[in-house]
C-alpha positions as CSV (number, residue, x, y, z in Angstrom):
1,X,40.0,54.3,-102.5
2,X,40.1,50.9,-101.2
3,X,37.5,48.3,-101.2
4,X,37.7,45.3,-99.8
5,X,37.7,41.9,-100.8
6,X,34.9,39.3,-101.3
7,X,35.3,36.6,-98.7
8,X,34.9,32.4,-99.5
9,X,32.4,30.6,-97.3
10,X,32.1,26.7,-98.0
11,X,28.4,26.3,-98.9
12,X,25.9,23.5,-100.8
13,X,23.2,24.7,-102.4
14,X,20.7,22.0,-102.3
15,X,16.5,21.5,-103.4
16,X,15.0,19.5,-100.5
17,X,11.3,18.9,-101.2
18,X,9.5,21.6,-103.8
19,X,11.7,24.1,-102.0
20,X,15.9,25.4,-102.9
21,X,18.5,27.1,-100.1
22,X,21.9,27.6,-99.3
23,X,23.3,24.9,-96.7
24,X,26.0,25.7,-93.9
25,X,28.0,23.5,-91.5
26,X,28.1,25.7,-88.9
27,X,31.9,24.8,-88.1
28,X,32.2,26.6,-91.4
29,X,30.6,30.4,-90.9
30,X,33.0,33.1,-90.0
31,X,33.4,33.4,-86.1
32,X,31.1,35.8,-85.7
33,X,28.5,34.2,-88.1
34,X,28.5,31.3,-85.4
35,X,26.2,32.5,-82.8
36,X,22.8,33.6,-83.1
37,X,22.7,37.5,-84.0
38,X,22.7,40.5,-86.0
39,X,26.5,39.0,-87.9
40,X,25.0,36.2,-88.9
41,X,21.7,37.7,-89.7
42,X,24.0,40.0,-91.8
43,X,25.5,37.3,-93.7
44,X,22.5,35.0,-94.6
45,X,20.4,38.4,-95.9
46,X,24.2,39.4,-97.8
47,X,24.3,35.5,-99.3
48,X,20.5,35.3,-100.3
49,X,20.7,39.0,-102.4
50,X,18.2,41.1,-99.6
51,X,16.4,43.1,-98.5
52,X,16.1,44.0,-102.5
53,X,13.6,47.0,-103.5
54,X,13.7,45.2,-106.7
55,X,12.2,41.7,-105.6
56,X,14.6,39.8,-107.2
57,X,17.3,39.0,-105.2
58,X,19.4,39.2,-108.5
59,X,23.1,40.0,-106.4
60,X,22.7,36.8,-104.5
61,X,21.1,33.2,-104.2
62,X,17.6,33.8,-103.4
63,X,15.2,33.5,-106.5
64,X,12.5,36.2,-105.1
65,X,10.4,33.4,-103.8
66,X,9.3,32.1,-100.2
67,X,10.3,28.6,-101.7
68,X,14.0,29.9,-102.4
69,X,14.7,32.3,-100.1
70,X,15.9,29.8,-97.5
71,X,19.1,28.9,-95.6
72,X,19.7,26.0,-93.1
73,X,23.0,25.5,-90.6
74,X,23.7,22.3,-89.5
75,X,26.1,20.6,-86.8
76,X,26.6,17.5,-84.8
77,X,24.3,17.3,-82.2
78,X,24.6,19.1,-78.8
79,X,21.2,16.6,-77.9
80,X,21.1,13.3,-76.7
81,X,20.0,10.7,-79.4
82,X,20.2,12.8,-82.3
83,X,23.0,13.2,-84.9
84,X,22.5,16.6,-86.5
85,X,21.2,20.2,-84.9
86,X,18.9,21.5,-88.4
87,X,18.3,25.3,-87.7
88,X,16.8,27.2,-91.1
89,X,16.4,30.7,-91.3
90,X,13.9,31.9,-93.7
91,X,15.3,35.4,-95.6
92,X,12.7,38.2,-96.4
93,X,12.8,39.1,-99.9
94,X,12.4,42.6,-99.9
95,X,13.0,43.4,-96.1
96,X,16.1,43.2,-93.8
97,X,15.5,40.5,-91.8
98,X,15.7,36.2,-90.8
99,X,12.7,34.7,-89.1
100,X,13.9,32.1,-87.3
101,X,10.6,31.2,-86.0
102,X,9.7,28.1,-87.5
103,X,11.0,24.9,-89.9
104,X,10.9,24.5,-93.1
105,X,9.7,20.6,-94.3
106,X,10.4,20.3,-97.6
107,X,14.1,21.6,-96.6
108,X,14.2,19.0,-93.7
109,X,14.4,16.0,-96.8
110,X,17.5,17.8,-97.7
111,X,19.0,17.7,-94.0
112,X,19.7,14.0,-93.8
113,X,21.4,13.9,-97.0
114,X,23.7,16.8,-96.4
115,X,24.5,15.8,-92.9
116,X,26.1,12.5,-93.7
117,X,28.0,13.8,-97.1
118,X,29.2,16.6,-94.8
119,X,30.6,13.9,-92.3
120,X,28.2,14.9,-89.6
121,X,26.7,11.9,-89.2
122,X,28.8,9.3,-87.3
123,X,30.3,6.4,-90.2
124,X,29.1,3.6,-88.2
125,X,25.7,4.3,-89.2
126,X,25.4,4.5,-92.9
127,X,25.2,1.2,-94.4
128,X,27.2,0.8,-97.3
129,X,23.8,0.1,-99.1
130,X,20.4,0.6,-97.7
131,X,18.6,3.2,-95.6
132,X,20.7,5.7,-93.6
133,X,18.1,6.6,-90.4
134,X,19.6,10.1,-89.6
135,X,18.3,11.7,-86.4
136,X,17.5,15.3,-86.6
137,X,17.3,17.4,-84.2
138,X,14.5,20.4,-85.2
139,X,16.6,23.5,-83.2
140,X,13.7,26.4,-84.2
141,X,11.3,24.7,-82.9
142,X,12.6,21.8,-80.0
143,X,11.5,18.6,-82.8
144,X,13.1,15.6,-83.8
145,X,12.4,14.9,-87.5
146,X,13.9,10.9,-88.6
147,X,15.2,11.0,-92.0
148,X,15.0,7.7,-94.0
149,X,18.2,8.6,-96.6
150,X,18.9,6.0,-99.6
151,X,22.6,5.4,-99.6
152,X,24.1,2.9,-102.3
153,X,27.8,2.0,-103.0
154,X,28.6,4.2,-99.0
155,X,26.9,7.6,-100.5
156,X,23.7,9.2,-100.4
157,X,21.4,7.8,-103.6
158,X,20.0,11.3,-105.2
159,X,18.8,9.9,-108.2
160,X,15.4,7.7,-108.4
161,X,11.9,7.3,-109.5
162,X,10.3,9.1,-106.8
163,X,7.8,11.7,-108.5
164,X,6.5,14.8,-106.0
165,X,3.9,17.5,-107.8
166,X,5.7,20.9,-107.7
167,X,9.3,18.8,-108.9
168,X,9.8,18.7,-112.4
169,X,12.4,15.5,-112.3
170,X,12.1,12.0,-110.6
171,X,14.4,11.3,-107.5
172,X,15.4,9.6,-104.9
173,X,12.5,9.0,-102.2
174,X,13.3,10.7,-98.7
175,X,11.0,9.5,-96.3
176,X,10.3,11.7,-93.0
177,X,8.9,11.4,-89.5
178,X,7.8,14.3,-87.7
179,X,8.0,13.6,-84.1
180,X,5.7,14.6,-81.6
181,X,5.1,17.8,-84.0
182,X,2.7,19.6,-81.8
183,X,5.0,23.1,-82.0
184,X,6.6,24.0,-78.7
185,X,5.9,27.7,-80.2
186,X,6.5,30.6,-77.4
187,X,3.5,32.2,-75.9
188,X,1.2,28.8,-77.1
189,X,2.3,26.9,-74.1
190,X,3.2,23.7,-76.4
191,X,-0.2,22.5,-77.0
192,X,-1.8,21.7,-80.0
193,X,-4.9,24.1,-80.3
194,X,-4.1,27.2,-78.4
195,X,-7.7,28.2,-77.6
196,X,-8.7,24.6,-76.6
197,X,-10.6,24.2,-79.2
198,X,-10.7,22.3,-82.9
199,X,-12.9,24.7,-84.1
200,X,-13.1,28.8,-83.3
201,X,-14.9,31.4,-84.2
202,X,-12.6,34.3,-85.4
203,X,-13.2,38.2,-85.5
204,X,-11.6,39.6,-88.1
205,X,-12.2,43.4,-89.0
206,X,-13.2,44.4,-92.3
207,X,-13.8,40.7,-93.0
208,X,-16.1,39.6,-90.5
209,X,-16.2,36.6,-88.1
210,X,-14.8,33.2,-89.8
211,X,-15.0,30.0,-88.2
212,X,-11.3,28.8,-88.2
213,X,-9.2,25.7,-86.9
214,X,-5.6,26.6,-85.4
215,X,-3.1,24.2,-84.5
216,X,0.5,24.0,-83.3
217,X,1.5,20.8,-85.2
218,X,4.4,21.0,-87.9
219,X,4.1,24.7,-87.9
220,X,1.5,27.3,-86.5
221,X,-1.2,27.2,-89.1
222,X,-4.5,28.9,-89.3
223,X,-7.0,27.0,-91.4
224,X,-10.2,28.7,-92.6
225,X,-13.1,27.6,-95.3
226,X,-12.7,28.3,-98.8
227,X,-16.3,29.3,-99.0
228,X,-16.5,31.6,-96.3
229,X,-13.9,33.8,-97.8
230,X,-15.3,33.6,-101.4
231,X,-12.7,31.0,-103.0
232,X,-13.3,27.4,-104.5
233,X,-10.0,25.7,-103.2
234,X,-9.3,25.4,-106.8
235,X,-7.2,28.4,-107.0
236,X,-3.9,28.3,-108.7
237,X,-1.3,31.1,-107.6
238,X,-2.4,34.2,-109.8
239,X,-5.9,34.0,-108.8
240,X,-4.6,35.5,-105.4
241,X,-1.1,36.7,-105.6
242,X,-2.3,38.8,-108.7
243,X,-4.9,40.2,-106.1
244,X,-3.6,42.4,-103.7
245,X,-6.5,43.5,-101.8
246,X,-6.6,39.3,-101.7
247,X,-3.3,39.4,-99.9
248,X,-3.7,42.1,-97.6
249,X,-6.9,40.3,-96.0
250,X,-5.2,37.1,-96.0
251,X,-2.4,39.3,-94.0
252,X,-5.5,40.1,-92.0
253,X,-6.5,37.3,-91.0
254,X,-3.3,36.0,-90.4
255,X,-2.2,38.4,-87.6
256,X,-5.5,38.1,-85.9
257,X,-5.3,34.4,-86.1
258,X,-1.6,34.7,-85.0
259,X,-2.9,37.6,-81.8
260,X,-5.6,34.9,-80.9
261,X,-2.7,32.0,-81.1
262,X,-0.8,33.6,-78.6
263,X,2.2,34.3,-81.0
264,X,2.5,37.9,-80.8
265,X,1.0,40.2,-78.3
266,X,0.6,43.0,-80.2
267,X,-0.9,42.7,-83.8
268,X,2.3,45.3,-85.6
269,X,4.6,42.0,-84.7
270,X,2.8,40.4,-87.0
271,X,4.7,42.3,-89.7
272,X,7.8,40.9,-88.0
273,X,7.0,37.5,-87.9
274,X,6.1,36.1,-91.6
275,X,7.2,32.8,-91.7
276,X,4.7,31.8,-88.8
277,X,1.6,30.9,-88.7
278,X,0.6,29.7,-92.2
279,X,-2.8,30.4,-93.6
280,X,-4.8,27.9,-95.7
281,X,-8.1,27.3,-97.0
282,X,-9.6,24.4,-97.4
283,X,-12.6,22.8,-99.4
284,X,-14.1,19.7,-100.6
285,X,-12.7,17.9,-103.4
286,X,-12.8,19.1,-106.7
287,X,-11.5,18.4,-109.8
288,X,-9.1,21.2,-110.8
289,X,-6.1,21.6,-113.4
290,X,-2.6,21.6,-111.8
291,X,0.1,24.6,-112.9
292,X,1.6,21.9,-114.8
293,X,-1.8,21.8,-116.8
294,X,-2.0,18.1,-114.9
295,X,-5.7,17.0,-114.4
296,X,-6.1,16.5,-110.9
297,X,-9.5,14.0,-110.4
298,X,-12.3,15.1,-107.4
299,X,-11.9,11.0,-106.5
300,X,-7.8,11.1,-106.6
301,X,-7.7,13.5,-103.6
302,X,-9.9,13.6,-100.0
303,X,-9.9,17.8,-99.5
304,X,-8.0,21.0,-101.1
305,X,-6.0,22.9,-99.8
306,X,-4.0,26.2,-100.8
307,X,-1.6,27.8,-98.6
308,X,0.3,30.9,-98.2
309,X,3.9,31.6,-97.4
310,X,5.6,34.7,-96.5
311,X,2.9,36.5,-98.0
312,X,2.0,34.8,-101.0
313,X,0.1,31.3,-102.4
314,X,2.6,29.0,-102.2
315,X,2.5,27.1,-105.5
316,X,2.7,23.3,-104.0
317,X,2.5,22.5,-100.1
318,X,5.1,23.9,-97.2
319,X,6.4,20.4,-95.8
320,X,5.5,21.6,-92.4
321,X,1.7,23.2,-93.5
322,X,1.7,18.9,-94.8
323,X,2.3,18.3,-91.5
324,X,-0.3,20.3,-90.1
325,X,-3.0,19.3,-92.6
326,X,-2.1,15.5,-91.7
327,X,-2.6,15.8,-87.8
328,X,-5.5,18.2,-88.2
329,X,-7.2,15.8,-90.9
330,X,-6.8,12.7,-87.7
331,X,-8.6,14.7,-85.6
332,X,-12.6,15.0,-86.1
333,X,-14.0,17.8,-85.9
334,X,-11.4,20.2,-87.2
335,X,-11.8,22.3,-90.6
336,X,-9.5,19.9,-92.2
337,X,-10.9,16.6,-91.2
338,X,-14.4,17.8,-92.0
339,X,-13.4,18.9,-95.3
340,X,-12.0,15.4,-95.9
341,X,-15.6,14.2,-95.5
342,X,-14.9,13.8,-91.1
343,X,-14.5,10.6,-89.1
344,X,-11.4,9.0,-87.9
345,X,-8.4,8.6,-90.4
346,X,-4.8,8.4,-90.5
347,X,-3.7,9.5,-93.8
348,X,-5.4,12.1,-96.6
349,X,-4.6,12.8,-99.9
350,X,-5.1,16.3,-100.6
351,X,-5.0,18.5,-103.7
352,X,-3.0,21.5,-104.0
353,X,-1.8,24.2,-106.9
354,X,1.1,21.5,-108.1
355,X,-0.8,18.4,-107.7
356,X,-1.1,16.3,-105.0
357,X,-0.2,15.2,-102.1
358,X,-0.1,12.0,-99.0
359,X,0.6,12.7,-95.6
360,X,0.0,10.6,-92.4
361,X,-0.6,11.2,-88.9
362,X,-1.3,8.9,-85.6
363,X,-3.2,10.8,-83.2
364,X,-5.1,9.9,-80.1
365,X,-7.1,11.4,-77.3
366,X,-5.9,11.0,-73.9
367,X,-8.1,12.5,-71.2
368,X,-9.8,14.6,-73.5
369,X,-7.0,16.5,-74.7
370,X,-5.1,15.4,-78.5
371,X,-1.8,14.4,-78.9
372,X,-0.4,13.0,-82.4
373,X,2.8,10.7,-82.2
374,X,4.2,11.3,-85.5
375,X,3.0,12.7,-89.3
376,X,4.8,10.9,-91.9
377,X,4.9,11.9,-95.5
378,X,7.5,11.6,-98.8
379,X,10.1,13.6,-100.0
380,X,13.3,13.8,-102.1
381,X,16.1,16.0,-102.1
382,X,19.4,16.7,-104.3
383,X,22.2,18.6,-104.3
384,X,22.7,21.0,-107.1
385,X,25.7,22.4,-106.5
386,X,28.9,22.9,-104.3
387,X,31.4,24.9,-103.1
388,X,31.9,28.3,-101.6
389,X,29.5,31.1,-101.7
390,X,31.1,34.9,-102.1
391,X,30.0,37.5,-99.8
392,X,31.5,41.2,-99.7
393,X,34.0,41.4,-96.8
């Protein structure tokens, strides 16, 4: 009996932000890896180690965590005034599929960095020391994200003093701007709060009715009280992930929020679609102690906020749920912003289970209706290693 033999794809596998995937220049997948579809869904699940029964993901690259399980393609840019197409593909764990339904941001500090040691950004514009401005263009969701990427002595500067709660090591700072970030998301017509409204009131069976802020900004996110689901915003991840009745009414919630959002039409596609929207609480500030066992200060931070990703508490911030918490903190009236103690601002710091975090936004109301121009925040990125992944022919 024959078997056939494992095939080489060149590969980088890189942290950007408090999350880790495997990156791709599209140039370099197998032919039929190159288009959207079920080959290079195939691939991606066959590199990350799912769908595994197990959880682990032990026969591939994943690490059996929404923060890991990640994988981005990039190429020179088909758009006008950009210099790199970023698409990222988040892998279920335990489930046979790639939602390709939304960005991820910490990943997006990582994108800028690997574009220009891959050669995809054009020479002329990486100074031989200073700040490399590399254009992205956002292809899941239609964004462009600016990536401000150290470069010393002509190569990308990884190491640095730059410290981020949820990283264990200093690095280089990656600052990111986030474009026009209201998400162009199918079936929300492009605008920022679906219903029209900063604030809704939400029916949500078995739970009840929760007053709830949702917003296309970054990514589709479904903000709710801390209090009116029975948690302090202090939680760390075991308080819910070790809960599963707490999961399945976060699940809850989220595909009512996502029906009411316009995102799916039928609440079963819910299960298909787990990378969008996002659920978070949020709360006051508190003081709290970090997972790092890092005293966190009520008067360091203006709100809490704990999110969940793919199904579980995410153990830091999603880049793009930063995103959301900045533009929905800049406009009063929302959940956020009035959990940040409301009026007009353009920048919160807000407490989650790693530590803390800044993020900026510059919104403005124009005939009634909101519009934010950019959300800004830190990152860093680094590669950790190089090569070719193996794949089974």
């Amino acid at each position: 009996m024959t078997h056939p033999a494992q095939i080489k794809i060149p590969a980088t596998y890189m942290r950007g932000g408090t999350s880790k995937g495997v990156f791709f220049r599209l140039q370099d997948l197998p032919a039929a890896a190159q288009v959207p579809g079920a080959a290079r869904d195939a691939l991606l699940l066959r590199v990350i180690g799912s769908p595994d029964p197990y959880g682990k993901q032990i026969d591939g690259m994943g690490a059996a965590t929404s923060s890991t399980s990640k994988t981005v393609i990039l190429a020179k840019s088909s758009q006008p005034g950009h210099d790199v197409d970023y698409l990222f593909g988040q892998v279920a764990i335990d489930k046979p599929f790639v939602d390709w339904s939304g960005n991820c941001g910490n990943l997006s500090a990582a994108v800028g960095s690997f574009a220009i040691s891959a050669g995809l950004v054009d020479p002329e514009r990486i100074p031989h020391n200073g700040v490399a401005v590399v254009r992205v263009w956002q292809a899941n969701i239609g964004k462009t994200i600016i990536a401000h990427v150290p470069v010393t002595n002509g190569a990308v500067q990884e190491t640095g003093d730059f410290e981020l709660d949820g990283v264990t090591f200093p690095a280089a700072e990656v600052k990111l701007e986030f474009l026009d970030p209201a998400a162009d998301e199918e079936g929300a017509g492009g605008s920022m709060f679906p219903t029209g409204q900063v604030v809704d009131d939400l029916d949500v069976p078995g739970i009840g009715t929760l007053k709830v802020t949702m917003i296309n900004a970054g990514i589709p996110t479904i903000f709710v009280n801390a209090a009116d689901i029975g948690y302090t915003g202090t939680e760390l991840q075991d308080a819910i992930n070790g809960d599963p009745q707490a999961l399945a009414r976060f699940e809850t919630i989220r595909a009512h929020g996502a029906l009411r959002m316009g995102l799916i039409k039928h609440l079963d596609e819910a299960a298909t679609r787990q990378h969008t929207p996002k659920v978070a609480f949020v709360a006051a500030p508190a003081a709290y102690v970090s997972s790092s066992g890092k005293q966190v200060a009520a008067q360091e931070i203006d709100l809490l906020v704990r999110a969940l990703s793919m199904g579980k508490l995410h153990h830091a911030m999603m880049g793009t749920a930063a995103v959301a918490i900045g533009t929905a903190a800049a406009i009063p009236g929302t959940l956020v912003n009035l959990a940040a103690g409301g009026g007009a601002r353009n920048a919160v710091r807000f407490g989650h289970p790693s530590g803390t975090l800044m993020v900026g936004a510059e919104a403005e109301q124009i005939n009634g209706d909101w519009s934010v121009t950019k959300a800004i925040m830190s990152r860093s990125a680094r590669v950790l290693m190089e090569g070719w992944v193996r794949v089974p022919a």
